[in-house]
C-alpha positions as protocol buffer text, in pm:
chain_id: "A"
residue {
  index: 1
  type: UNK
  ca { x: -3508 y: 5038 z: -5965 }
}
residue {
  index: 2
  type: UNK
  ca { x: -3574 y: 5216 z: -5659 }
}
residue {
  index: 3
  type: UNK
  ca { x: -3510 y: 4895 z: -5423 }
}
residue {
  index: 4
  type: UNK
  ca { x: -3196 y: 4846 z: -5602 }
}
residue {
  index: 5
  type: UNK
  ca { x: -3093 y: 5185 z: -5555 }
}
residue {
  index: 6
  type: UNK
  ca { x: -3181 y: 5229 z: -5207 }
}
residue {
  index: 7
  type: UNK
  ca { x: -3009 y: 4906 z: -5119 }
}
residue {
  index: 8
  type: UNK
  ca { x: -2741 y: 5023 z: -5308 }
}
residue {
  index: 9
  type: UNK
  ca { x: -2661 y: 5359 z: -5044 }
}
residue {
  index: 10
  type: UNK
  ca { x: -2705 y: 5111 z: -4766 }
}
residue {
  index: 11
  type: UNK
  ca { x: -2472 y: 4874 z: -4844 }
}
residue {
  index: 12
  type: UNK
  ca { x: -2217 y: 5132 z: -4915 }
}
residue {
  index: 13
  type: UNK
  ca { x: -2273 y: 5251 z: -4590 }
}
residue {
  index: 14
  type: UNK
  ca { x: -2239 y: 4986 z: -4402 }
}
residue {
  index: 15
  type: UNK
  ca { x: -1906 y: 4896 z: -4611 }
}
residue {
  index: 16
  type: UNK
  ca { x: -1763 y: 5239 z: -4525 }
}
residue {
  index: 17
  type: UNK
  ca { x: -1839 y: 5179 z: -4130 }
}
residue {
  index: 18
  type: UNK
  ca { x: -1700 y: 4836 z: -4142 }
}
residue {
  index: 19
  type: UNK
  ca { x: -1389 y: 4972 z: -4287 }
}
residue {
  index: 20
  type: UNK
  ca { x: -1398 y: 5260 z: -4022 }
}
residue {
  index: 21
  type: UNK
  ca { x: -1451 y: 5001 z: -3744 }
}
residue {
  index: 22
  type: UNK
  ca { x: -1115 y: 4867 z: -3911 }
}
residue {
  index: 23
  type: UNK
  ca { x: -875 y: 5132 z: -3883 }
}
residue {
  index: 24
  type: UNK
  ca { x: -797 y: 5131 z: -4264 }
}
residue {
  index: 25
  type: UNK
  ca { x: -791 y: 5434 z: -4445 }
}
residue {
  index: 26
  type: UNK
  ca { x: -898 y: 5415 z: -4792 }
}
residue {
  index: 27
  type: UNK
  ca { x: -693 y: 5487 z: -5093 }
}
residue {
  index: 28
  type: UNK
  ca { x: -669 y: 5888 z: -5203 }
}
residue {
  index: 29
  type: UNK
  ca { x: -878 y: 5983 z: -5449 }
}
residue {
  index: 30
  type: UNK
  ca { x: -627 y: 6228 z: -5564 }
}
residue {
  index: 31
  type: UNK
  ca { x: -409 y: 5945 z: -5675 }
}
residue {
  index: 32
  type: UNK
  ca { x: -639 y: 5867 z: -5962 }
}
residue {
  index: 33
  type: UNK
  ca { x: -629 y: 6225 z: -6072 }
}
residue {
  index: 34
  type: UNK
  ca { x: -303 y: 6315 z: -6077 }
}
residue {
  index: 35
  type: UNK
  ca { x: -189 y: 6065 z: -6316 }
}
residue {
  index: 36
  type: UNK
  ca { x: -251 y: 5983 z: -6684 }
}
residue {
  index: 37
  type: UNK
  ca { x: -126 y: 5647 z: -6692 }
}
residue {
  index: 38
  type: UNK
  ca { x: -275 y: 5445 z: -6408 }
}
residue {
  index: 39
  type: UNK
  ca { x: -202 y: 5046 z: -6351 }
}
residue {
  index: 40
  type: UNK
  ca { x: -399 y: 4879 z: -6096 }
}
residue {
  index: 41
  type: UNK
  ca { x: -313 y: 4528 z: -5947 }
}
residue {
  index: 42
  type: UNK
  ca { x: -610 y: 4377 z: -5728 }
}
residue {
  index: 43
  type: UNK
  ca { x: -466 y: 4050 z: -5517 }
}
residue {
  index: 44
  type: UNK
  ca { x: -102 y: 4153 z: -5596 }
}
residue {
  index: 45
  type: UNK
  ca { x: 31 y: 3898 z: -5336 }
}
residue {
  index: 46
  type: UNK
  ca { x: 376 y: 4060 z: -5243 }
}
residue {
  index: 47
  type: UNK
  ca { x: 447 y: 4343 z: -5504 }
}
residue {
  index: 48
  type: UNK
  ca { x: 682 y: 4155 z: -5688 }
}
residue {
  index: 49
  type: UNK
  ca { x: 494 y: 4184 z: -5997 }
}
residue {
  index: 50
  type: UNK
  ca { x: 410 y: 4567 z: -5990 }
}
residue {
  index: 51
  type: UNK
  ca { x: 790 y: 4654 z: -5862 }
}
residue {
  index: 52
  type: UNK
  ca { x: 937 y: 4538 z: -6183 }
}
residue {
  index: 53
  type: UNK
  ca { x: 665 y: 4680 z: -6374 }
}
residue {
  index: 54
  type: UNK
  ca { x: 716 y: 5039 z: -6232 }
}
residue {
  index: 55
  type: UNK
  ca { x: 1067 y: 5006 z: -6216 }
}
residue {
  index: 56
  type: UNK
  ca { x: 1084 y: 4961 z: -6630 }
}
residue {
  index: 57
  type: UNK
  ca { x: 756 y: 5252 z: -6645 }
}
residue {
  index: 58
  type: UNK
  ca { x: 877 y: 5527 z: -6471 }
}
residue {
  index: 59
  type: UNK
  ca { x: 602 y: 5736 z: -6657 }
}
residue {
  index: 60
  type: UNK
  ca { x: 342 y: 5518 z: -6538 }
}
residue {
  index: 61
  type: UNK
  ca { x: 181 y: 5504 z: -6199 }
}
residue {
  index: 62
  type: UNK
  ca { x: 151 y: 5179 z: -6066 }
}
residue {
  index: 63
  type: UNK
  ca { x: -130 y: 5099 z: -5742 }
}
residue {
  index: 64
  type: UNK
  ca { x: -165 y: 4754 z: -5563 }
}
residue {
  index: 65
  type: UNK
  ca { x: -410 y: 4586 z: -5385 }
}
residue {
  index: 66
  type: UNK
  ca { x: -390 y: 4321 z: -5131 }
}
residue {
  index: 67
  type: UNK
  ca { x: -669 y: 4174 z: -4915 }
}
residue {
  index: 68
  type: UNK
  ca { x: -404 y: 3947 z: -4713 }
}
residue {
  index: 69
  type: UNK
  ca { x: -284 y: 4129 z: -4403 }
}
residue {
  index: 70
  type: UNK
  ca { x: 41 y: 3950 z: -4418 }
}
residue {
  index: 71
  type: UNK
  ca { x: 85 y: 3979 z: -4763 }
}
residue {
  index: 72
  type: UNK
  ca { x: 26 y: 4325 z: -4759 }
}
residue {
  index: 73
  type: UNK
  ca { x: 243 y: 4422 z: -4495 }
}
residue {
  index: 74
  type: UNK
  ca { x: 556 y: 4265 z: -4692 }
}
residue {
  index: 75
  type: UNK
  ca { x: 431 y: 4446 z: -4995 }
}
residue {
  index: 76
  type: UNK
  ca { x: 417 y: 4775 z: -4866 }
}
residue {
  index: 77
  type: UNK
  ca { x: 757 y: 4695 z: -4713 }
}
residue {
  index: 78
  type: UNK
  ca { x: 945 y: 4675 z: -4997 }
}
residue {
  index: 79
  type: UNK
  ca { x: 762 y: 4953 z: -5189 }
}
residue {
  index: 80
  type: UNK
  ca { x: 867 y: 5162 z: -4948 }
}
residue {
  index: 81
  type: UNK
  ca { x: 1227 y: 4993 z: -4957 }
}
residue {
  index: 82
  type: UNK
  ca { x: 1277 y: 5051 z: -5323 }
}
residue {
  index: 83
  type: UNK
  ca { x: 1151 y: 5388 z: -5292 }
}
residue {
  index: 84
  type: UNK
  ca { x: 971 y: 5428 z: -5623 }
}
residue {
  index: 85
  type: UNK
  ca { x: 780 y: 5755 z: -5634 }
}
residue {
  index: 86
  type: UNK
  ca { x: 526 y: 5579 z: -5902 }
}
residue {
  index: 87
  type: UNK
  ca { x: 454 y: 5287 z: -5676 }
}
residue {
  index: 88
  type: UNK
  ca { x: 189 y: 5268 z: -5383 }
}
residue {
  index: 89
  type: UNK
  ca { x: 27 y: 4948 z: -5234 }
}
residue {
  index: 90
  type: UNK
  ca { x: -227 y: 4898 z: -4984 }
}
């Protein structure tokens, strides 16, 4: 258990660095506690997906995830385009 645990705090460590060594800025914390209702998308591709979902859930907070630069950057594009307050990507 030790080992596991020990291995555990390095690895995190060396994930946070990485994504330091990046440039990316990780998501808020405060976004997960200032909303009840919380939808999370992991690989959403463009948005397309979560825009119509928060656009019929205004009471719901919707947060998507892309690992694709490209993707991404199109994604947060038009979240920001449709303007949304209960839509983020990143």
């Amino acid at each position: 258990m030790q080992w596991d645990l020990e291995n555990s705090v390095q690895s995190h460590i060396r994930n946070e660095q990485y994504w330091n060594d990046k440039g990316h800025t990780p998501i808020p914390t405060t976004l997960f506690e200032s909303h009840s209702n919380i939808w999370l998308e992991i690989g959403a591709g463009t948005g397309g997906y979560f825009l119509e979902l928060a656009k019929t859930n205004p009471k719901s907070h919707f947060v998507a995830i892309e690992r694709c630069r490209i993707r991404a950057r199109r994604m947060v594009h038009k979240f920001e385009k449709s303007e949304l307050p209960n839509l983020q990507g990143f």
